[in-house]
C-alpha positions in Angstrom: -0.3 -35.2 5.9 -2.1 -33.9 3.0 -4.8 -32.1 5.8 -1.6 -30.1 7.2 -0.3 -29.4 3.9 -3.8 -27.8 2.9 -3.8 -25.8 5.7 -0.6 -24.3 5.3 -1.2 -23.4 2.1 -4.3 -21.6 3.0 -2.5 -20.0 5.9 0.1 -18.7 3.3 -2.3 -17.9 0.8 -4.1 -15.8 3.2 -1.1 -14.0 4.7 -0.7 -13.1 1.3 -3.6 -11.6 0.2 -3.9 -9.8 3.6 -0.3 -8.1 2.5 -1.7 -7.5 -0.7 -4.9 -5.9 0.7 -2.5 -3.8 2.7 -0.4 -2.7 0.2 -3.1 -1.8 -2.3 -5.0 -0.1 0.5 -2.5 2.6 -0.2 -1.4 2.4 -3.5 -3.4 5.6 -5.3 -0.1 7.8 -4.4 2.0 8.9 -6.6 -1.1 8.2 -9.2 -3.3 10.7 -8.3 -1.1 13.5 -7.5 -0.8 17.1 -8.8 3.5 16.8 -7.9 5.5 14.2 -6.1 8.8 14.0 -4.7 10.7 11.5 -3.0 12.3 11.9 0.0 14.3 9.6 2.6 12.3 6.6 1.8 8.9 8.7 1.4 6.8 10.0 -1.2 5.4 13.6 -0.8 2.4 14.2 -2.7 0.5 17.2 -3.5 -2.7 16.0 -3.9 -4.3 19.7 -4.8 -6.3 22.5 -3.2 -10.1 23.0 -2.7 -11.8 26.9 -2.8 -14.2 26.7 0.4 -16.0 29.9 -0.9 -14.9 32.2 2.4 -12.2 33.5 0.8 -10.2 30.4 2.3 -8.6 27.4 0.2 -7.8 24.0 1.9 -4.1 22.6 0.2 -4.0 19.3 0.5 -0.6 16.8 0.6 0.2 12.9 1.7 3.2 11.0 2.7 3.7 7.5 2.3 6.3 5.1 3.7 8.3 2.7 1.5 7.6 -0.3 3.6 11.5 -1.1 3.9 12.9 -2.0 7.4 15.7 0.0 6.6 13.6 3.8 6.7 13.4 5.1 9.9 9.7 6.3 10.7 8.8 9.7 10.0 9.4 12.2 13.2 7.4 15.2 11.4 6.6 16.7 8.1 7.2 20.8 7.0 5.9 22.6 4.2 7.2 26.1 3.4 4.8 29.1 4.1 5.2 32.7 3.1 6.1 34.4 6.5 3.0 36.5 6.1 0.5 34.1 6.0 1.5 32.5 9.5 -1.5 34.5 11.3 -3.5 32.8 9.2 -3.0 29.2 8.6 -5.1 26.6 10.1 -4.9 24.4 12.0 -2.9 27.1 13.8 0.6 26.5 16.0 -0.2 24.4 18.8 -3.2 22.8 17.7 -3.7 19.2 17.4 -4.5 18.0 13.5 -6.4 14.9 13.2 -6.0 12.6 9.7 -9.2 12.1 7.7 -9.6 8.7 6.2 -9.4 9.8 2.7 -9.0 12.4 0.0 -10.4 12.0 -3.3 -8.9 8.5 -3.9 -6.1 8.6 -1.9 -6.6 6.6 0.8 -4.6 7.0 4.3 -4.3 6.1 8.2 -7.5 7.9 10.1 -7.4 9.4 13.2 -3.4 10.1 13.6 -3.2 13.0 15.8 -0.2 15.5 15.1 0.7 18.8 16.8 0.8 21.5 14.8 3.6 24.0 14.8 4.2 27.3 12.2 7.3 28.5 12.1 10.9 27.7 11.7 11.9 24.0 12.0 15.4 24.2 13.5 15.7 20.9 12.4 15.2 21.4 8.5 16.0 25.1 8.4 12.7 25.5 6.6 9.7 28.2 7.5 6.0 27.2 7.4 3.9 24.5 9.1 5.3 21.3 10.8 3.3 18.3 11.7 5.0 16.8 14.3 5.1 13.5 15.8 1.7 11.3 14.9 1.1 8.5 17.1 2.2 5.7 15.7 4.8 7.2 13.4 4.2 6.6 9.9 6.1 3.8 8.5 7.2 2.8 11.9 8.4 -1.5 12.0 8.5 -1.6 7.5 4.6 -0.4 7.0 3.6 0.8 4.2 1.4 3.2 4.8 -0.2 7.0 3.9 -1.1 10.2 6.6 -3.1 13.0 4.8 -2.2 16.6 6.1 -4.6 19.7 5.4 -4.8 22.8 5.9 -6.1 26.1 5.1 -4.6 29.2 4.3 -6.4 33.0 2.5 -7.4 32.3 -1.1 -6.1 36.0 -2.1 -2.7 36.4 -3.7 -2.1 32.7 -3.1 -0.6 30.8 -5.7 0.5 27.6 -6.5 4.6 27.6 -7.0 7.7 25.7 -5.9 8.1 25.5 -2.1 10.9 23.4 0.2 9.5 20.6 2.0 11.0 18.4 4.8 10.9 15.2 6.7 12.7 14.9 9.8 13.5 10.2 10.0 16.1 9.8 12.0 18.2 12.5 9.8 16.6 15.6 8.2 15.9 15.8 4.5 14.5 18.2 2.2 13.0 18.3 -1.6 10.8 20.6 -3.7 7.3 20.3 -4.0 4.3 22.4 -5.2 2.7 24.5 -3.1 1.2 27.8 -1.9 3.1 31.0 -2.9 2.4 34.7 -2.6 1.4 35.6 -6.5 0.9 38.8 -7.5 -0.2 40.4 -10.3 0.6 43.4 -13.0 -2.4 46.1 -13.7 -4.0 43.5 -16.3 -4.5 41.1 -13.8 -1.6 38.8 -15.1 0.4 36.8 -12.6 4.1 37.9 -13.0 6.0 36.1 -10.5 5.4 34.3 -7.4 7.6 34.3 -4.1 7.6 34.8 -0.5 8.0 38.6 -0.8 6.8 41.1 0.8 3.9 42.6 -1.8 6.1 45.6 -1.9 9.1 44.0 -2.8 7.7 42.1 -5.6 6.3 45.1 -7.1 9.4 46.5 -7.5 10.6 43.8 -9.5 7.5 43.0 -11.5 7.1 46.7 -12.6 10.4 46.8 -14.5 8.5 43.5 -16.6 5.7 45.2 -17.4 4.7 47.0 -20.5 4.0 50.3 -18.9 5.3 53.9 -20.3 8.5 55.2 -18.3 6.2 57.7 -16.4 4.0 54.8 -15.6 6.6 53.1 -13.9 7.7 55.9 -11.5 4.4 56.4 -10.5 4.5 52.5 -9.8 7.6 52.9 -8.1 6.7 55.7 -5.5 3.1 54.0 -5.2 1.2 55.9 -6.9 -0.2 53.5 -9.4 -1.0 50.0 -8.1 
């Protein structure tokens, strides 16, 4: 008797640590992230963005799931772009993205493989890139566990701002979260404002900030002072 009650201790004991290990195998979000939100039983992290030196910069986010039975798994992920940066992004629409292992030390699922799609998700109503579908879904049966998402988008006029983010579990949900926005700048090389403008657009409002003379400004205006 006392045998089988030694045993089923250890058995507990090491079902316990082995849920433990799991648990703390992704525990480094929210702790090492630049901005966090929480969305449908997920945490969005912005875990910061790396200069590659070719005039590219790879922004870097993670999701985890809450480990409750009750949160659907995630169907896909979207982060808002500026519209003129869609030519640009990488991985590009209908590419497959592949999960690393790790970023800094965030730790997450390797090898999940997402289709890429840039664009408007009908589903969220929100413009940019959508990860879509990794197989198995993240959080899927309680887990608790972390997908990394990359990409890389032109290191000129890109800014870090508020952006919309989505997850599409069962229902669709959407947040705020830092991330990359067009940022432009007055003649002293100050950044005045950042947005999803047009660059002409945003001139026209950041000129009327600005500390130029009146005939300064409508040379601004018709273009001829940049």
């Amino acid at each position: 008797m006392k045998i089988r009650k030694a045993t089923i201790g250890i058995v507990v004991l090491l079902l316990v640590l082995a849920s433990a290990a799991s648990v703390a195998a992704y525990s480094p979000i929210p702790d090492d992230c630049l901005d966090t939100v929480e969305i449908a039983g997920f945490t969005v992290c912005f875990a910061g963005k790396e200069d590659n030196g070719d005039d590219t910069t790879t922004w870097t986010y993670a999701v985890k799931s809450d480990g409750e039975s009750s949160t659907p798994a995630l169907s896909h992920f979207t982060l808002e772009l500026c519209p003129t940066t869609y030519p640009y992004v990488e991985p590009g629409h209908g590419d497959t993205y592949t999960t690393p292992a790790s970023y800094n030390s965030i730790t997450g699922r390797e090898g999940i493989e997402y289709i890429v799609e840039i664009g408007e998700d009908p589903t969220t109503g929100i413009g940019g890139i959508k990860f879509e579908e990794g197989e198995p879904l993240l959080g899927e049966d309680g887990a608790v566990e972390v997908d990394i998402f990359q990409f890389d988008l032109p290191t000129q006029n890109i800014g870090v701002g508020e952006i919309n983010v989505g997850i599409k579990a069962a229902g669709s949900y959407t947040g705020t979260i830092d991330g990359p926005t067009f940022q432009n700048t007055d003649t002293s090389g100050t950044a005045l404002i950042q947005s999803c403008e047009e660059p002409t657009a945003v001139r026209l409002v950041n000129f009327r900030a600005s500390r130029l003379s009146f005939f300064d400004r409508l040379l601004s205006f018709f273009g001829f002072l940049r």
